[in-house]
LOGULUM-266786 format. One record per residue (C-alpha): residue in three letters; x negated, z, y negated. Coordinates in pm, whole numbers, plus 50000, padded with zeros to 5 digits. Example, Ala and Ser with C-alpha at 12.3 -4.5 7.8 and 13.67 -1.06 7.14 Angstrom:
# LOGULUM-266786
ALA487705078050450SER486335071450106
//
This chain:
# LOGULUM-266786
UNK064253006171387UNK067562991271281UNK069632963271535UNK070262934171359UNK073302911371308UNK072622891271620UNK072672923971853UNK075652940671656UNK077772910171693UNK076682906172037UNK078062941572095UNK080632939471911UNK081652907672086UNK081242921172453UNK083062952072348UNK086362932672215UNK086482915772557UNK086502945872736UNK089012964472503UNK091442933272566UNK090422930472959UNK091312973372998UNK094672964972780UNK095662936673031UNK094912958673296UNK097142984573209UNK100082964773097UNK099542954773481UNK098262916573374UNK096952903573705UNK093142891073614UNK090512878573834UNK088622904573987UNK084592888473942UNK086142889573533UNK085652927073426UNK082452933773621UNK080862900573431UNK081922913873125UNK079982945273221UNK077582929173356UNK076482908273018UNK076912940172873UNK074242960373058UNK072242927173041UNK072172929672621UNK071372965972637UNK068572959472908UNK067362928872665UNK067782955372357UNK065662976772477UNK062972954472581UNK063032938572310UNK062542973172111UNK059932980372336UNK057702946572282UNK058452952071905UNK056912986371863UNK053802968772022UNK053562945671766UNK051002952371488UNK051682949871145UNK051482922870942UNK048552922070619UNK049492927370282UNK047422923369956UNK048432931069622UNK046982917569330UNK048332931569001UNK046722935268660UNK045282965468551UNK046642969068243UNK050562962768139UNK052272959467801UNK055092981067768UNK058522965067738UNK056392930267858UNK056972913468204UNK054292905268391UNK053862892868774UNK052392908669086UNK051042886169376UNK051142899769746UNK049522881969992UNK050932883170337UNK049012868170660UNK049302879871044UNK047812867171391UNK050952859071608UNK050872824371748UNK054792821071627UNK056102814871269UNK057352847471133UNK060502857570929UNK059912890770759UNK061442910970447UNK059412928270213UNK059412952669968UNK056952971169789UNK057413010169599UNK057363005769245UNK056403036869079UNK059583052968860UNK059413043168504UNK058833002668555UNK061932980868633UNK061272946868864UNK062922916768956UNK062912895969266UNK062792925869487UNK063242926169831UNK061672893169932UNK062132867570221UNK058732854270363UNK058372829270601UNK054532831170788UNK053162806570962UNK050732810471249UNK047232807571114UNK047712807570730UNK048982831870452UNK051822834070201UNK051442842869837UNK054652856669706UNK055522874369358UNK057462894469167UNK058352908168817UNK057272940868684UNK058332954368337UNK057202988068191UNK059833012768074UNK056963039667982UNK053673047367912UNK051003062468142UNK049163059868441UNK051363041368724UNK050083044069103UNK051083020869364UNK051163036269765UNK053233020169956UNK054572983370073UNK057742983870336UNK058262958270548UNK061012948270794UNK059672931671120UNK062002912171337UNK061872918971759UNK060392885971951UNK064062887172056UNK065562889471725UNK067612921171836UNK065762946971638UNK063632950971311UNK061392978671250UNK060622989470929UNK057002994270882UNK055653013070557UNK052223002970508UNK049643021870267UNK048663000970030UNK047343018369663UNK046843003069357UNK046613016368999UNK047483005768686UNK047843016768300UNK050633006368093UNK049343004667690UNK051703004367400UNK052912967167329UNK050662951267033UNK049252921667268UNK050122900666930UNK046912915666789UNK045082902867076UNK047022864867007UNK046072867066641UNK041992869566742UNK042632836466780UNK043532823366486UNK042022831366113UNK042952872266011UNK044512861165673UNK046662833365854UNK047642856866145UNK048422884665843UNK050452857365671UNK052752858165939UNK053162891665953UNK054482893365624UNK051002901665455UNK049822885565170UNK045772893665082UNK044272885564732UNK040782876264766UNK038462890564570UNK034602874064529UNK031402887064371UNK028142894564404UNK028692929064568UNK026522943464834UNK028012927765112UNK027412891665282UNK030892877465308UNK030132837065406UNK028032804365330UNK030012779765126UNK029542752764954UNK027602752364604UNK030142755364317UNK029992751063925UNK029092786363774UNK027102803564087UNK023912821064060UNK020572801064139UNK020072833164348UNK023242822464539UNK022102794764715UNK020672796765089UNK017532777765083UNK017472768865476UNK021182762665528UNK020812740165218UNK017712720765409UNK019692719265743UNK022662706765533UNK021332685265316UNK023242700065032UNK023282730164848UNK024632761265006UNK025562794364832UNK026012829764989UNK028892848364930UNK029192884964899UNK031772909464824UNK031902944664721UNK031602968965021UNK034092990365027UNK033903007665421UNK035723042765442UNK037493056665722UNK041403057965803UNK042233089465998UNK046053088866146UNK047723119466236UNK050563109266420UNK053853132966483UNK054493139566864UNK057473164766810UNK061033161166931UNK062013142566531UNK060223114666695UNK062113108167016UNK065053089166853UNK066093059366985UNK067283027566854UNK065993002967086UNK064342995967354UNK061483021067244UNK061353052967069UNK060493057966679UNK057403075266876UNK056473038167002UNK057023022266748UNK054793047366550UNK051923043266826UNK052043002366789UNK052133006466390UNK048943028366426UNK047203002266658UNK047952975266409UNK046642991366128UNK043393003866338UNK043182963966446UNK043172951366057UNK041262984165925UNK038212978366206UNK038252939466137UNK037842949365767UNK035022972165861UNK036203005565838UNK036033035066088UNK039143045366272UNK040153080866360UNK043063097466547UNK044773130266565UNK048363143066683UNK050073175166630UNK053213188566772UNK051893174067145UNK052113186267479UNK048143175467524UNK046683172667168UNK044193148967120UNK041633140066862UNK039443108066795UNK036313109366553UNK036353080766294UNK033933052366429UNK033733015666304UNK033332986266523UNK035972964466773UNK035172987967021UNK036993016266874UNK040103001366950UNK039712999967341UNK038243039067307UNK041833045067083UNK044393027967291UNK042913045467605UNK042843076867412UNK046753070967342UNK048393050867618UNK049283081867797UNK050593101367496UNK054343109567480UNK056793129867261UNK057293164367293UNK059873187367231UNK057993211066998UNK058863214566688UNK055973199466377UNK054003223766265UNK052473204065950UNK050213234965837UNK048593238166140UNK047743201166188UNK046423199265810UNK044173231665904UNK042963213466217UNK041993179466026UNK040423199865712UNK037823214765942UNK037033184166158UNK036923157065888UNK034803166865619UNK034143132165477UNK036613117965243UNK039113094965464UNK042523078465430UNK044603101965608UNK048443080165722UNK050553109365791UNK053493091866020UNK056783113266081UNK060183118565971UNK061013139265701UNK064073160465732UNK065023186665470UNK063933216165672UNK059983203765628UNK060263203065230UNK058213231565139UNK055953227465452UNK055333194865437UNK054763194565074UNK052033223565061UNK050173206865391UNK049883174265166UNK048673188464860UNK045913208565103UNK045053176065239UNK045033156864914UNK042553179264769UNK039683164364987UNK041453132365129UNK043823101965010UNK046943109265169UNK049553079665288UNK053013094665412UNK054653073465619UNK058843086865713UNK060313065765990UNK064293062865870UNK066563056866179UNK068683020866210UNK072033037966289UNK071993050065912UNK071953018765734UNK074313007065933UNK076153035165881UNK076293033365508UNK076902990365545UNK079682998765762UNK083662986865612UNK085713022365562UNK088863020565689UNK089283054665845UNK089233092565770UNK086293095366039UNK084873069865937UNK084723079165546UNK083293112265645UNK080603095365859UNK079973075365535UNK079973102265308UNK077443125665508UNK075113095665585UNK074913089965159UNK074163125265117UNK071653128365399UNK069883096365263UNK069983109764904UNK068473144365007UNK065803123665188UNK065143098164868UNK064783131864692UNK062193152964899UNK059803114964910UNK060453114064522UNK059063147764492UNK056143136864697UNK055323106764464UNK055953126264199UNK052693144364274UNK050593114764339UNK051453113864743UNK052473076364804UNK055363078565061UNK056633046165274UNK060523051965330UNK060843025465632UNK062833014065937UNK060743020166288UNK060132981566314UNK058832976965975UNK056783004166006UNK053322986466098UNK053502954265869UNK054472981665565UNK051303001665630UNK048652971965669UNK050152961065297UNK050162989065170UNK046102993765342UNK045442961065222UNK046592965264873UNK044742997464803UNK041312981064990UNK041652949264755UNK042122971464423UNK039362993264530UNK041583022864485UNK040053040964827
//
C-alpha cells in the first residue's frame, strides 16, 4: 500500500504546525495552552483514520478485469487491446490501471484512469505495437485501489493470461485479396503480360470473340446467357518455389525499423502469396539458424498460414552461413526440380563457397540469388566530399560495391541470375522477376 496525496499533505500539514508551535515555544512565545495538544490531537486522529482506513481497504476485493486482444499482431503495426473493468461496490470508483506488457512490444496510453460506476462496466483501451517476432504471453494486470477514505491505495496485481503471436508485417497481401491480383500487382510495381491459348488449363468464361475455336464455346453458359460463351485456357505451367532463407549474423543489419532478416521474411511471404495464387507449391528452408526449420513444397492458400506459422518465430543468429551445408541439406530433401530463391548477402569471403554451392544446386534445380545491399552504402557513395574522412569513406564504399558487382557478375556469368537490391525492394524485385520467368515459360 502507498498513502496518497490527501494523507501526505494532511501530514505534512499537521507536522508544519507543530514544528512552528515547538519554535514559538522555545523562543518563549506565550501560546494558548488547549493549542499544542489540538494539534496533537488531529494528529493522532489522521493516523487513527489512516489506519482504519488501511484496514477497511485490505478488505476490499478486487475489482474484474477482462482483456480482449487479438491473437495475432503485425509487426511494426499498432493495434488496440480492450480491458473490461466492472466491480460490486455500491459507490462510484476511481481506480488506475495498468497491465504487463511482455518485453519486445512498445504501448501507448499506459497507465489508465477509470472511473466505475456502481452496477455497470467500463471498456477502456490501449495501443500495442510489436518490436519483434514470437510468441508474446500476457500474466499480469496491476491495479491501484483507492481506501473508502481516500488515504491509501493498494496496489493489487491480478493474474490475468493471455497469448498472442506477432507474424512478420505483409497484412497488404491480405488487403490485396480484395481487389483483382493483376491490379493489386500493378501497384506494387508489377507489370504481368498475359498470355492466352488453348493449353491444358481452364483460365475463365468470356465472351465469344472473332477467331476462337467452335470447341471454345460453353454450350450451357451460352443457354443461360443467351449469347455465346467461350472457355479460356492457358498453358499449365505449376512447379514449386523452394526458399532457403539466410539466418546468420550478415543478416542482422539494420537500416530501419526492421532488420534485412525482416525484410527478407516479408519478401518471402510475398512471393509465396503470388506463387500459391498462381498455383504453384511453396517450400521453405533456413540455414545458419539457431532452430532450423524446413517446409515441404505444397500448393494451395493454405500453405501460407502453415508457412507464416512455421516462420513467425524465426530470428537471426549469430552463426556464421555455411552455404555447402545448406545446398547438401536441400539436394537430399528436394528431389523434384524446383525454383530454389537463395536470399542473403554476399560478401567477398563467400566467393568460392557460395559459387560451388550454386553450381551443385543448379545441376538439378533453377537457382534465383537474391543479395540484400545495405541503404547506408548508397548513401554513402551519393554523399558531397568535402573531407579527408569523408573521401576515404567514399573511396572504400566504391571498392566494396565494385568487389560485390564483381563476385554477382561471376555468378551470371555462369547462368545464376543474381538480384543486387536494397532490403525494401527486395519482395516487389523477386515477384517480377517470378512473374517474368512463369510468363516466358522459362521454369
Amino acid at each position: 500500500m502507498k498513502p496518497t496525496r490527501l494523507l501526505l499533505l494532511w501530514l505534512g500539514v499537521l507536522l508544519a504546525i507543530g514544528i512552528v508551535l515547538g519554535a514559538l515555544q522555545a523562543l518563549d512565545v506565550a501560546l494558548p495552552a488547549f493549542v499544542p495538544r489540538v494539534n496533537w490531537g488531529l494528529l493522532l486522529a489522521l493516523l487513527a483514520l489512516a489506519v482504519l482506513d488501511a484496514i477497511r481497504l485490505k478488505q476490499l476485493p478486487s475489482p474484474r478485469v477482462n482483456r480482449e486482444m487479438p491473437g495475432s499482431l503485425a509487426l511494426g503495426r499498432w493495434s488496440d487491446v480492450r480491458l473490461t473493468v466492472e466491480h460490486d461496490f455500491a459507490h462510484p470508483l476511481h481506480i488506475h490501471l495498468f497491465d504487463h506488457v511482455p518485453t519486445g512490444l512498445s504501448f501507448e496510453n499506459l497507465p489508465l484512469a477509470v472511473e466505475l460506476q456502481p452496477g455497470q462496466h467500463s471498456v477502456v483501451t490501449y495501443r500495442l505495437r510489436p518490436l519483434k517476432r514470437g510468441h508474446f504471453s500476457f500474466e499480469h494486470c496491476e491495479i491501484n485501489l483507492p481506501g473508502p477514505l481516500g488515504l491509501w491505495t493498494d496496489k493489487r496485481v491480478l493474474s490475468l493470461t493471455d497469448h498472442s503471436r506477432v507474424y512478420p508485417d505483409f497484412a497488404r497481401l491480405y488487403g490485396g485479396q480484395l481487389l483483382a491480383v493483376d491490379n493489386w500487382l500493378s501497384q506494387l510495381g508489377v507489370r504481368q503480360r498475359q498470355r492466352r491459348g488453348l493449353g491444358l488449363e481452364f483460365h475463365q468464361l468470356r465472351e465469344f470473340r472473332e477467331g476462337d475455336s467452335l470447341r471454345q464455346i460453353d454450350w450451357k453458359a451460352t443457354a443461360r446467357q443467351r449469347t455465346p460463351i467461350a472457355r479460356e485456357y492457358q498453358d499449365e505451367r505449376d512447379q514449386q518455389i523452394i526458399f532457403m532463407l539466410d539466418c546468420g549474423r550478415r543478416m542482422r543489419s539494420q537500416d530501419d525499423e526492421l532488420s534485412h532478416f525482416d525484410h527478407a521474411l516479408n519478401a518471402c511471404l510475398l512471393l509465396s502469396y503470388v506463387a500459391l495464387r498462381q498455383g504453384d507449391a511453396v517450400g521453405f528452408s533456413t540455414f545458419a539458424s539457431d532452430t532450423p526449420r524446413y517446409l515441404a513444397p505444397v500448393k494451395g492458400t493454405g500453405q501460407l498460414n502453415t508457412l507464416l506459422n512455421t516462420v513467425y518465430d524465426l530470428n537471426s543468429s549469430q552463426r556464421s552461413a555455411d552455404y555447402q551445408a545448406a545446398a547438401t541439406q536441400l539436394l537430399a530433401r528436394q528431389k523434384r526440380r524446383a525454383l530454389v530463391v537463395l536470399v542473403t548477402n554476399l560478401r567477398d569471403e563467400d566467393d568460392e563457397e557460395l559459387f560451388t554451392a550454386v553450381k551443385r544446386l543448379g545441376q538439378q534445380h533453377r537457382v534465383l540469388v537474391a543479395s540484400l545491399r545495405e541503404n547506408i552504402l548508397d548513401n554513402l557513395r551519393e554523399t558531397p566530399v568535402q573531407t579527408l574522412p569523408e573521401a576515404l569513406a567514399y573511396c572504400a564504399t566504391v571498392d566494396y560495391l565494385n568487389a560485390r558487382a564483381e563476385r554477382h557478375e561471376r555468378l551470371s556469368a555462369h547462368g545464376v541470375p543474381v538480384l543486387d537490391t536494397l532490403p525494401g525492394e527486395l519482395g516487389t524485385q523477386m515477384v517480377t522477376q517470378y512473374l517474368s520467368w512463369k510468363r516466358s515459360g522459362s521454369v
